[in-house]
Structure formats: structure tokens, C-alpha cells
N, C-alpha and C positions, 0 to 999 in steps of 0.2 A: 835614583835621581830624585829631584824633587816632587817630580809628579806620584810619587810614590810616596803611598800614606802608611802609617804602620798599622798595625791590626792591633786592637781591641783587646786579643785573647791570641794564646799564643796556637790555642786548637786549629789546625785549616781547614777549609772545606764550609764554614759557616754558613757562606753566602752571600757575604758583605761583600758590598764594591764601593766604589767613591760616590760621589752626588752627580747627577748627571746620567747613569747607568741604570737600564732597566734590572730589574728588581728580579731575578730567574735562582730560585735555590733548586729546581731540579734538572739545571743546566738542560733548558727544552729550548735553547736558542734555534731560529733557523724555521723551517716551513712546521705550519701546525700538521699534524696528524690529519686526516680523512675523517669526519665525522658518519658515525655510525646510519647506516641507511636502513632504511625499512624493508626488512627480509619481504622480496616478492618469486620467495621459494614454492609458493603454495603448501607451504606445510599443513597438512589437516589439523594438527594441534593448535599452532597458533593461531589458523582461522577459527579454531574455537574461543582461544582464548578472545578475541578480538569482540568475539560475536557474545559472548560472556558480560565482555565488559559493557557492550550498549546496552545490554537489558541490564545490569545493574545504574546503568545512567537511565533509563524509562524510570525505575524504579522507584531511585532517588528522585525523580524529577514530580512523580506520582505524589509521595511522600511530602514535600515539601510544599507542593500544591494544597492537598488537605491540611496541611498544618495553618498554612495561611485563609484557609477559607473556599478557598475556591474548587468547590468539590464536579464540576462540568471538567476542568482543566486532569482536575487529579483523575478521573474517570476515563479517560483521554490515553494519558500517560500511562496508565493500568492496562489497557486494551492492547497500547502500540506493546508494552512490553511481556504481553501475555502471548501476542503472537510473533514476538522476537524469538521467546523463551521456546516454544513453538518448534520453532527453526534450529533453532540451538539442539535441541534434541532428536531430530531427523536428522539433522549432520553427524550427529554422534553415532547414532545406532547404523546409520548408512554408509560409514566413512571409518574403512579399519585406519588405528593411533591418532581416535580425533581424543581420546579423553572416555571418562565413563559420565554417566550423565546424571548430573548437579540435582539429588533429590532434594536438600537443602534450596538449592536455588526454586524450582518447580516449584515448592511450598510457599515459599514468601510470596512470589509472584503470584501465584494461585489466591494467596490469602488478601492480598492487599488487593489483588477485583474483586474481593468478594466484600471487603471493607469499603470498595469506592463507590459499588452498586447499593451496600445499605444507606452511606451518606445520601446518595442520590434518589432515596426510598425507590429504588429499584426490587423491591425483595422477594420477589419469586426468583428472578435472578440472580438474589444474592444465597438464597435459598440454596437453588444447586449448586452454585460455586462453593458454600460451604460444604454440601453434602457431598463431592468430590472428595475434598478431603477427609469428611469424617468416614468414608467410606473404604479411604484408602492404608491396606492394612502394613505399610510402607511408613506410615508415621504413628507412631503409638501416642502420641499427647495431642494427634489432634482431637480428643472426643474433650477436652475443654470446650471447643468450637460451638458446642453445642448451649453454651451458656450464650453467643453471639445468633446462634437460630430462636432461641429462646424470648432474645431482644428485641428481633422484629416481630415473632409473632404479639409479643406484647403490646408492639406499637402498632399494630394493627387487630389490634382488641380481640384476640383470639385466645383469652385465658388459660383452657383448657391445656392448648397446644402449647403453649408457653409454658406453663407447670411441668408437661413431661418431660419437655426439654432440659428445663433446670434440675430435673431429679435423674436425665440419663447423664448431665455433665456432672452431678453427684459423683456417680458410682463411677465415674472416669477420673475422678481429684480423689489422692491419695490423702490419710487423715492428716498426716504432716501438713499439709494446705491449711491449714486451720484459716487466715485469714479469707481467701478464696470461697471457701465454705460456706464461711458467716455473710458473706454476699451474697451467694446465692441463696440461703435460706431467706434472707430479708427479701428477693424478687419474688419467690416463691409466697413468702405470706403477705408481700402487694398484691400478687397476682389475686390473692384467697380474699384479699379483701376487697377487690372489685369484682370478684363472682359474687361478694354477700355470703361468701362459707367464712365467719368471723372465730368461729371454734375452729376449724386448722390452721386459720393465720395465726391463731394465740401462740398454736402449739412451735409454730414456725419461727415467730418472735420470740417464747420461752426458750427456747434451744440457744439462740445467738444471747440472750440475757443472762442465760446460764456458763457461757463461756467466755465472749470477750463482748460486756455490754456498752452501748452509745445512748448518746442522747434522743440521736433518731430513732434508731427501734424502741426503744423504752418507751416514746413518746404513742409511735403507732400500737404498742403492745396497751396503751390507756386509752386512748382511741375504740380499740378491739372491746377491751372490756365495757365503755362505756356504752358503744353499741348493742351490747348484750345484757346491758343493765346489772352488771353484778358490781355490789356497792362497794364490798369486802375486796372484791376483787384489785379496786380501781383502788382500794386505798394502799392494798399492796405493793401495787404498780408506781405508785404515784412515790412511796417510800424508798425504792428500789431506782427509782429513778434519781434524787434524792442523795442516796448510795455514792450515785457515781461521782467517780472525782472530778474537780473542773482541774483543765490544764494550767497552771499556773496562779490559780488563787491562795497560794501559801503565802508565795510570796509577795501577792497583791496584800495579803492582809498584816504581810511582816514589815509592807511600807507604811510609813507615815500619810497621813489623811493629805496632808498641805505640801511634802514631796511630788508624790506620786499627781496632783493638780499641775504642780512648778513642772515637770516633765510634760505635760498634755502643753501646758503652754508653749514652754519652748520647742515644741512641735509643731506647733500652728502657728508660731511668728516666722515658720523657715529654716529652723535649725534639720540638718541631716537626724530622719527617724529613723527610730530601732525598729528595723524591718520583723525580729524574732517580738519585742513586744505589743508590734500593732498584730501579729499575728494570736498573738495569745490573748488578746483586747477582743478581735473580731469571735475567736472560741470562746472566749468567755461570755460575750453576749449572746452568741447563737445558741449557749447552755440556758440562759438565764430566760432567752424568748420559750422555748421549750417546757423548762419550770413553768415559768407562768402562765403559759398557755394550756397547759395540762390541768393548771389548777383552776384557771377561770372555767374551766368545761368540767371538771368533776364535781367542782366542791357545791354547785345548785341540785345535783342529782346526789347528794351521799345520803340527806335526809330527808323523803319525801315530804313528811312532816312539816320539818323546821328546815327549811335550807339555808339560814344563817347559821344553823350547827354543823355542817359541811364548812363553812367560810372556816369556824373557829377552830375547827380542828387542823385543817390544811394553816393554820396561821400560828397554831400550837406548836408544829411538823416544822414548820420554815424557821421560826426566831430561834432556834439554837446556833445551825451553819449558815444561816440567810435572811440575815436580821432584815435590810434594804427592802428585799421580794416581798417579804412579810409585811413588811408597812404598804408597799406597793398595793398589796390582798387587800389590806381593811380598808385603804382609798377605793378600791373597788367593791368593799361592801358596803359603804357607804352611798357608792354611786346608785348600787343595784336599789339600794333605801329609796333612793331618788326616782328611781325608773318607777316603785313601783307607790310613785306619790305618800312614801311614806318619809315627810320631812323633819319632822323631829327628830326621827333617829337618825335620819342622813347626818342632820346638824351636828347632833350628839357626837357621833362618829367623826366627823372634819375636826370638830373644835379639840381633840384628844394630840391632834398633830400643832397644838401652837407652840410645845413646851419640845418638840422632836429636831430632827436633825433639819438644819436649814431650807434645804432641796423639797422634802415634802413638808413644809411648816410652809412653803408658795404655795406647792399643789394644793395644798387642801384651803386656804385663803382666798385661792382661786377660785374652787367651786364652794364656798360658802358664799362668797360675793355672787356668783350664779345663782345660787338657791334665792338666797334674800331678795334680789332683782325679781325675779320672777315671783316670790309673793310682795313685791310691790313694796317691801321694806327698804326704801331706797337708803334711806341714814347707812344700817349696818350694812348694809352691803358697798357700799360706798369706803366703811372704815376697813371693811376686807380687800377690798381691791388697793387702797392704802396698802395697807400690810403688804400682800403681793406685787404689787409693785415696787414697794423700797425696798423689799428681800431681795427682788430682782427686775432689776429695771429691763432686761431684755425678754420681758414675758410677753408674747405678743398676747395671750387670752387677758393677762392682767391690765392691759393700759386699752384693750377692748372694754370689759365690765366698768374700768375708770372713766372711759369716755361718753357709754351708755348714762353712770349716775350724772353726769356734768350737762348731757345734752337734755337730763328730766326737769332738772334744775332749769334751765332757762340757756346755761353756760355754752351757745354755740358753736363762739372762737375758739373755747380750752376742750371741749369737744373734740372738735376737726381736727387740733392738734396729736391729741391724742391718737385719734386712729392713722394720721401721717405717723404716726411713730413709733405705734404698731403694724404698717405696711413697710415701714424700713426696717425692720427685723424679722419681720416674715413678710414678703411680697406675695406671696399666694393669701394671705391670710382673708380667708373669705368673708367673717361676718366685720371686720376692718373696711375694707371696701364696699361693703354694700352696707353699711351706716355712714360713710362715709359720704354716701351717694344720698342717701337721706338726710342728712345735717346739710349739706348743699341746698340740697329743695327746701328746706323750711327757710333756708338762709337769702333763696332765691338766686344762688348762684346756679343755674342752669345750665350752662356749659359743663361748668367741672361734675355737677351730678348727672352729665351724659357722659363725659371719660371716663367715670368713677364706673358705671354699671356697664358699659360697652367692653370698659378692660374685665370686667369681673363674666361678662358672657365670654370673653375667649377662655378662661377657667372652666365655666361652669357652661358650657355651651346649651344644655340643655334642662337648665334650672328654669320651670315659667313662672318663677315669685322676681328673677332677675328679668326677661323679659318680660313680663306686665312692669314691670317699672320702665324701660327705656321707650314701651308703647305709649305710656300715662304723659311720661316725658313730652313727648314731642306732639301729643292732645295740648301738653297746659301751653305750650308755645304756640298752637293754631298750625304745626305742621300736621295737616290731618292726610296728606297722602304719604309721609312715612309712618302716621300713626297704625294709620290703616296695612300698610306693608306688617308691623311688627305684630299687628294684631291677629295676622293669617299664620305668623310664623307658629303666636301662641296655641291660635288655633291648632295646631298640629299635635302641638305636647298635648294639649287638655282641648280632647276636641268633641267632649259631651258638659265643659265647660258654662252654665246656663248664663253667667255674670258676665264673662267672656263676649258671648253672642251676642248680648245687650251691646255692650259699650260699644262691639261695632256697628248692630245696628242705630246706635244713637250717632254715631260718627256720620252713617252714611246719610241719615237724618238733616243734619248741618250742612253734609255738599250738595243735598236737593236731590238725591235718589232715593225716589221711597221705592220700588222695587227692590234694590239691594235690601233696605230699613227693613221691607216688612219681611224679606227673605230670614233676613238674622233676626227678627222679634219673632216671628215666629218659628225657630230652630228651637231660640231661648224658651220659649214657651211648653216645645216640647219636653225638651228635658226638666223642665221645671213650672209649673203648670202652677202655684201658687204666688208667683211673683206681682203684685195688685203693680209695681211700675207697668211693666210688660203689658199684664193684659189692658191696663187705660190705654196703652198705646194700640195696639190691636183693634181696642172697641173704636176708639176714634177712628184709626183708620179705615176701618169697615163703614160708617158712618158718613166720613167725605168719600167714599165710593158707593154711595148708598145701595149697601147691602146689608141692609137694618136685620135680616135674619140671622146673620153671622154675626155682627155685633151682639144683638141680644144676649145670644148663645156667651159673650164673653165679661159682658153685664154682671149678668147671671152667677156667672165662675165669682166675679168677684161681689159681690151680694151673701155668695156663699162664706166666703172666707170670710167678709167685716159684715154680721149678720147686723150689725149693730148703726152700719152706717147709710143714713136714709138715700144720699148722690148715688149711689147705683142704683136702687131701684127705681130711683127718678129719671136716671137714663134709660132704664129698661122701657118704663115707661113712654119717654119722649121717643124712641124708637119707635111703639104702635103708632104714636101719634104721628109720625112723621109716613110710618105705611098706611094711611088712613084708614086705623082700624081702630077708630074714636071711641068704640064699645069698652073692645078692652080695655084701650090708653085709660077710661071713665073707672072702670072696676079697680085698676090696680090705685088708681089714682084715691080713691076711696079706701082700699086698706092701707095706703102709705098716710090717708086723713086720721083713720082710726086709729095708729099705731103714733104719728107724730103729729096730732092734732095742735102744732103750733106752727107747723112751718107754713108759712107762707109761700114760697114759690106753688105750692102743693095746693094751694088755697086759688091761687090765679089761675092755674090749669083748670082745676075743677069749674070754676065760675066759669071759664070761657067756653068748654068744651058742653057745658049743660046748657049756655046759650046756642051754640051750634045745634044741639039733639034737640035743644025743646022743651026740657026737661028744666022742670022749678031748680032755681038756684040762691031764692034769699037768704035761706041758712046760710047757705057758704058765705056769700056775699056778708053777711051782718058779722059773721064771725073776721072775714076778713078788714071789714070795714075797723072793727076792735081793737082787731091785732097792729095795723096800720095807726090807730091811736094811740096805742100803747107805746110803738117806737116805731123809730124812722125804720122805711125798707130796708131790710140787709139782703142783698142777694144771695141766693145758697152759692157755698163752692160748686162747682165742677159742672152747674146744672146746664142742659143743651136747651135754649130758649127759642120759643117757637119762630123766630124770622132770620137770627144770624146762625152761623155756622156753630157746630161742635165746640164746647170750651174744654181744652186739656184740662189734667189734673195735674196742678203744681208740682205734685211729686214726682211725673212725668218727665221733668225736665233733669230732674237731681239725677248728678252725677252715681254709676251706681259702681260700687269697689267690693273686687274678691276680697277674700277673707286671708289671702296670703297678700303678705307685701307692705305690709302698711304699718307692722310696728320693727323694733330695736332685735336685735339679734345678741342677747349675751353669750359669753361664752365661757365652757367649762372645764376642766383638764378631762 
């Protein structure tokens, strides 16, 4: 009829039906089948299996726990399923056709508490849980384990114990293991090197260098030798090391110079990175810190003599496979010129890199403008920080040294610019910021040079050349109760500090506490006992508390120090006089006539005091009378006149500044 469609294919059976018609090719029209139910036969088997399968769910759950981190959880899941597994194995052994019992499973289970107790520095615990195993003659590979007992003893600084361990999982790793091997010999000659036995750890590192060498052990094995001082040794070492190939520098070296840049770029604008080349970028440099660090620590010890013959040698050794490093080297033997105030030849040394590859033709621009600053040659250094800077304008040291010459010059504005613009290319940049904070103050912007040094103490939290600046600070503004807060902080850093002690006792001075004042002039005093500010302030104030014997005593101190200047002994003087002990006050007063037979103040004591005694005084008198014709009065400084109070010494007052904090900070590669 017509509702009748013809087929496709002349095959029957297909499946097809018209539209409209459920879709059944295995003609299962009609009631579904019975879905299958959960056997509650009590089969001993399947209750195994059952019980099988949750400790495999502990287990993974254990597992997955430490992967992430969370080693309390994985610790947890390790326990529940040690004492599942537990269970699992009393049903077996107690229950005939439950199964035989999962030694493979016992193992992992076993091993993974013994992993979740080290995570947990559980390790007496993990201790035995390893030694379960290695004890059980049931699994022949577990005496590797013993390379895992090995690792806590090491992490709980038991040397000894740790070495035998890694020499019984020795003789349990067959030679075939060769990588496994070479591991453990490198624990074994750490281990040797934190005993201080540096002759076995050699032999420990020779062994791994003579089979499949790295840049790690090679490095430790120069280490070893340098500790042992063998010179020959270390050059060996250092050559062998050298030796080694780096992964992927063939073909570093078979790209073009301005290629392989065009790649770094289009890497760091966002473009998808070659995961295999950043990996072979990060070995390459973790080869290259090794080199060089191997070399800055050998090449001062090769020649006791001449340790620039060690530089030249290791720099002879580099420029055939490692031209870079090498240049690298002489930038640092030039530093080391530097270190040891030998600047000629530093210079000599920098200026060889002007004609060299662009990258260090900066570095060394850099610290020549360094050197020059510091001997106060500001021109050339100035035309070096030029140089370094238009080589490359993102050097934060270079537009630092440029900002220093600009702010010598007078140039405040082009200054301040400067170091803003070397804190946008390095925002940590330390001595940026704290010139930064000093071009403010001279500029008188005082706000911004308390952001400038407040951001640079959350850097340097514990620098006191940055705190004595944000104290100083909030002195020159007349906040003397924050002054006074920063100044107890500095107190802490440098707290036998004598300069320190002053300026707070001069602060407390100012708010009318002379208890606190004399507490901190006399701290200051102790540790620094020559300070002539300090002690005028002591003598004075022993003087308004008339305790003339204590003052004398501090007179005296400084009499000693300026032998030359007559106002201390004049006060020492005016002290008897004020204890009426006009005898003395008369005598001293006489050798202060015979030594400065022009001073006058010295001349009116005399005359007054030998009216008082009784005693003839025309000489004095006539000689005064003379000298009073010769020129008008001049008062002495500092003299204590017999009816008003104590007169400070001017220098009393002056502000007094450590010796850190107050000049330019250049900087050097």
C-alpha cells in the first residue's frame, strides 16, 4: 500500500523502519530485561574482592592527597587503608575460597605509610614501617628502601647512619641500575661532606664523574677539592667540569645572534612558548651559574702568590667553548681590582670591554662611571653613565650613576627624573630610592622624601642608614614625638650607637626633659667618651644641678682632648669658684695667667678673687688695665661668669650626624 516504503537495499533484516518508529535493531521491543543486582550470596570471594577494592580507594585517595600537598589528609588515608588491608588479610587466611592474600597489595600499602609518616617527619615511625619491609624476605627489591631510611636519617643530621644506609641499598641495586647508583653515591659524598671527611666525598663524586658526569657533582667535587686546598686538583676539576656538554648549546650556537633574540621576543609579547626550548634555556643557565661559580671560588686560591694568575688562567680555559663566561671572569677581575682599592687596574680592565660585545660594553660602562664617582671624577664618570645608558636605557645602575652626576652638578629636576626612571625598571632598586629620598630633601620636598625612605624601609626593613633618614626627617619638620619613636627603633639596630644617643638626647633636650637628655648624653658618653659636644652638655648640666665635682671631672676630660683650648680650663676653674674653694679657683687661675697671659676674663677673676683673699693684685690690675686699652672687652666663648648662670658651648647646639646616611649611593654591576 502506500504506507509502505521500499527499502534502501534489497538485504532484510537491516533495521530500518519508517520515521516515526523507535530505532530497535536487536528487535528487544517489549519489557526491558531485569537489571542485574548485587549478589547478597555472601560469597567469601566477592567479599574480598569488595573489601580489595576500598583499600585500593584509601590508597588512591592517600596518593592523591600528597600529590596535592596535603600531607595530614594523605597520612589519614594511609592509616584508614592500612588497617582496611588489615582486614583484608584475616578474611583471607580465616575464610576458606576467600582468595590468597595480595602480597603486592600489603607492599604498596605498607610503603605508602611509610611515605606519608616521612612527609609528616614522623621518622621513627616511618623508620619501622620501612623496616617491615626491608625485613620481609617475601619481597626481594625491597632493600632499595633502604635508600628512603637513609633520607631521614640525613634529615635528621645523623651522618653516619645515613651513609650505611646508602651503602646497604648499594649492595641491594644490581650494576645494571647504573642511574640509581650514581644517586646514591652523590648522598653518600653529601653526607661525607657534612661530616668534614672531604677525602671520601672526592672518592664518592670521582666515581659518579667517571661514569655519567653532571654539572652538580662536578661542581661539589670542586668544592671538595678546594676545601682541601689542592690547587692542581681544582684545576682538574674545574676542566672536567668544562668537559661536560651543555644540553642544547649546538644548536644555540648554530642560531643567528638576532634570530634566536626575535624568538625570546615573541615569547614575551604572548606568543605560545616552546616548552622543550625554555627547558633547555633554564639547563643552560643552571650549567652556566655552576661554571661561574666554580670559577669565582677557585681562581683566588690557584696562586697564592698572584691571584690574578688564577683569574687568567680560568679565563684562558673559558674563551675557546665560552667566550660570554669569560668576559663575564675579567668583569670580575676587575671588580675584585676594585675591592681591593686597586683602581688603575680595575679601570684598565673595564675600559678593554668598550670595543666588545654590546651587553658587557654596558656592564663595564657601568662600573667605570662607579669607580670615577667615587674618586670624585665626576666629568668621566658622568661620560660613562652616558655611554651606559644609551647602550641601554633599561639599566636601572646606569640612569642611577647618571642621576648621582646630575644631582653633583646642582641639576635637582634631571636628577629626580632620573632615579623615577630607574624605579620603573626596577622597583626594588635600592640606592634609586634612597637618593631619590635625598634629592627631595635638598629640594625641600618633604613629603615625597618620607614616601621615598618609608617605601624603601619596607625593602630594607632593617637598614639604620634608612631609618636615621625617616628619624632626621620628621626632627627637620618639628615632629619630635615621631622623631623620637624612629629614633628608639634605630636604637635597636645600633644600640651602642654614640651619635644615635646624642641626637636623642638633644631631641629630649627641645621637649624639656632633661632627665630622659642626661639619660641618653650620658649612654652617648659611655660608649664614646671623646665626644667635646656631649661632654659641654654633661659639664653644663652638672653645673645647673650644682654638682661642681662631677662637672669638673668632665671639664677636665675635655681640657684633655683640646689641651690647647683655654674655656675648659676656665670652667674647671669657675667650678672651685663656685664651690668656694677660692684657693684653688686663685692657683689654677694663675697657671691659666702664665700660659695665656692675654686673656682677659682670666685677668678679672684674678683681680676679684685676690680682692676677696687680701692678697696685692696691682700687677694683675695694671696688666688688665693695658689690655682693656689696647681693645675693647671681648668676652671669652663659653666662660661661666661669676653672677649668671652657666653659658653653653655653641657647638652644643649643632646638630650632630652619623657617618652613614648623608651622601649619594652609586651603583655598580
Amino acid at each position: 500500500g502506500s504506507g509502505d516504503l521500499r527499502p534502501m537495499t534489497s538485504v532484510s533484516g537491516a533495521g530500518y523502519v519508517k520515521p516515526g518508529a523507535q530505532y530497535d535493531p536487536l528487535n528487544q521491543k517489549g519489557a526491558a530485561p531485569a537489571l542485574l543486582e548485587k549478589s547478597d550470596s555472601g560469597n567469601p570471594e566477592d567479599v574480598s574482592k569488595e573489601m580489595e577494592k576500598k583499600v585500593h580507594r584509601l590508597l588512591e585517595a592517600s596518593a592523591i592527597a600528597a600529590a596535592k600537598g596535603d600531607n595530614a589528609a594523605s597520612l589519614e588515608h594511609a592509616k584508614e587503608a592500612s588497617k582496611e588491608e588489615r582486614k583484608l588479610c584475616k578474611h583471607r587466611e580465616s575464610t576458606p575460597n576467600a582468595g590468597d592474600v595480595n602480597i603486592e597489595l600489603s607492599y604498596a600499602v605498607t610503603f605508602n605509610l611509610g611515605v606519608a609518616h616521612q612527609k609528616n617527619k614522623l621518622y621513627d615511625t616511618a623508620l619501622h614501617t620501612y623496616g617491615l619491609l626491608v625485613k620481609n624476605k617475601q619481597y626481594p627489591q625491597s632493600g632499595r628502601l633502604r635508600v628512603n631510611m637513609g633520607n631521614i636519617y640525613y634529615e635528621q643530621k645523623k651522618w653516619p647512619q645515613a651513609i650505611k644506609m646508602y651503602r646497604m641499598a648499594l649492595d641491594q641495586i644490581p650494576q645494571t641500575g647504573k642511574e640509581i647508583r650514581f644517586k646514591i653515591f652523590r648522598n653518600i659524598g653529601n653526607a661525607f661532606v657534612r661530616l668534614g671527611q672531604f677525602t671520601d666525598a672526592v672518592a664518592s663524586y670521582e666515581t659518579i664523574m667517571g661514569g655519567s658526569p653532571d654539572f652538580h657533582t662536578g661542581f661539589n667535587l670542586i668544592l671538595c677539592y678546594l676545601a682541601l686546598g689542592d690547587a692542581e686538583k681544582m684545576k682538574r676539576g674545574f676542566t672536567k667540569l668544562l668537559s661536560i656538554p651543555v644540553e642544547g648549546m649546538a644548536e644555540e650556537e648554530g642560531e643567528d645572534g638576532d634570530e634566536s633574540k626575535a624568538m625570546d621576543d615573541k615569547e614575551a609579547v604572548g606568543a605560545r612558548s616552546d616548552a622543550l626550548r625554555q627547558e633547555l634555556k633554564k639547563r643552560q643557565k643552571e650549567a652556566h651559574g655552576y661554571i661561574l661559580t666554580a670559577a669565582r671560588l677557585v681562581t683566588p686560591q690557584l696562586d697564592k702568590r698572584d691571584w690574578a694568575a688564577g683569574y687568567q688562567w680560568a679565563v684562558d680555559v673559558l674563551k675557546p667553548d665560552h667566550e660570554g663566561m669569560a668576559s663575564e671572569l675579567e668583569i670580575d677581575l676587575a671588580l675584585m681590582h676594585l675591592r681591593r682599592r686597586d683602581f688603575a687596574k680595575a679601570i684598565q680592565g673595564l675600559k678593554l670591554f668598550e670595543k666588545k660585545d654590546k651587553h658587557y660594553k654596558g656592564m663595564a660602562a657601568t662600573n667605570l662611571s662607579f669607580i670615577y664617582f667615587l674618586e670624585q671624577d665626576y666629568v668621566q664618570a658622568e661620560v660613562y653613565a652616558d655611554m651606559a645608558y644609551t647602550n641601554d636605557r633599561y639599566n636601572a645602575k646606569a640612569l642611577v650613576n647618571k642621576g648621582n652626576c646630575l644631582m653633583v652638578k646642582g641639576e635637582l629636576d634631571m636628577a629626580k627624573q632620573f632615579y623615577l626612571e630607574a624605579i620603573g625598571v626596577e622597583a626594588d632598586c635600592v640606592e634609586a630610592i634612597y637618593n631619590l629620598g635625598m634629592v627631595n630633601l635638598k629640594m625641600g620636598a618633604f613629603q615625597e622624601a618620607q614616601q621615598a625612605f618609608e617605601k624603601l624601609h619596607t625593602i630594607v626593613p632593617h637598614n639604620p642608614e634608612v631609618i636615621y633618614q625617616i628619624a632626621n626627617l620628621y626632627e627637620t619638620v618639628d615632629d619630635l614625638h615621631s622623631a623620637i619613636k624612629w629614633f628608639n627603633i634605630l636604637s635597636t639596630r645600633v644600640p651602642s650607637d654614640p651619635v644615635v644617643l646624642a641626637r636623642m638626647g638633644q631631641i629630649f633636650n627641645k621637649q624639656d626633659d632633661e632627665s630622659q637628655a642626661f639619660h641618653y648624653h650620658l649612654e652617648s658618653y659611655r660608649h664614646y667618651p671623646v665626644s667635646l659636644d656631649v661632654i659641654s652638655w654633661l659639664g653644663v648640666w652638672y653645673v645647673k644641678s650644682e654638682l661642681y665635682e662631677k662637672a669638673i671631672h668632665f671639664f677636665e676630660r675635655a681640657a684633655q682632648i683640646q689641651p690647647g683650648e683655654v674655656k675648659w680650663q676656665l670652667m674647671v676653674t669657675s667650678c672651685y669658684r663656685r664651690m668656694h674653694n677660692y684657693q684653688k679657683a686663685l692657683e689654677l687661675y694663675e697657671e691659666i695667667h702664665a700660659t695665656h697671659p692675654e686673656n682677659l676674663e682670666c685677668l678679672r677673676y684674678l683681680v676679684a678673687i685676690c680682692k676677696d683673699l687680701g692678697r696685692p693684685y696691682d700687677a694683675y690690675q695694671q696688666e688688665l688695665s693695658k689690655l682693656d686699652r689696647q681693645a675693647a672687652p671681648q668676652p671669652s666663648r663659653g666662660a661661666l661668669t661669676r653672677g649668671a648662670g652657666p653659658t653653653t658651648i655653641q657647638a652644643q647646639d649643632r646638630a650632630v650626624r652619623p657617618n652613614y646616611g648623608g651622601g649619594l649611593r652609586p651603583r655598580g654591576e
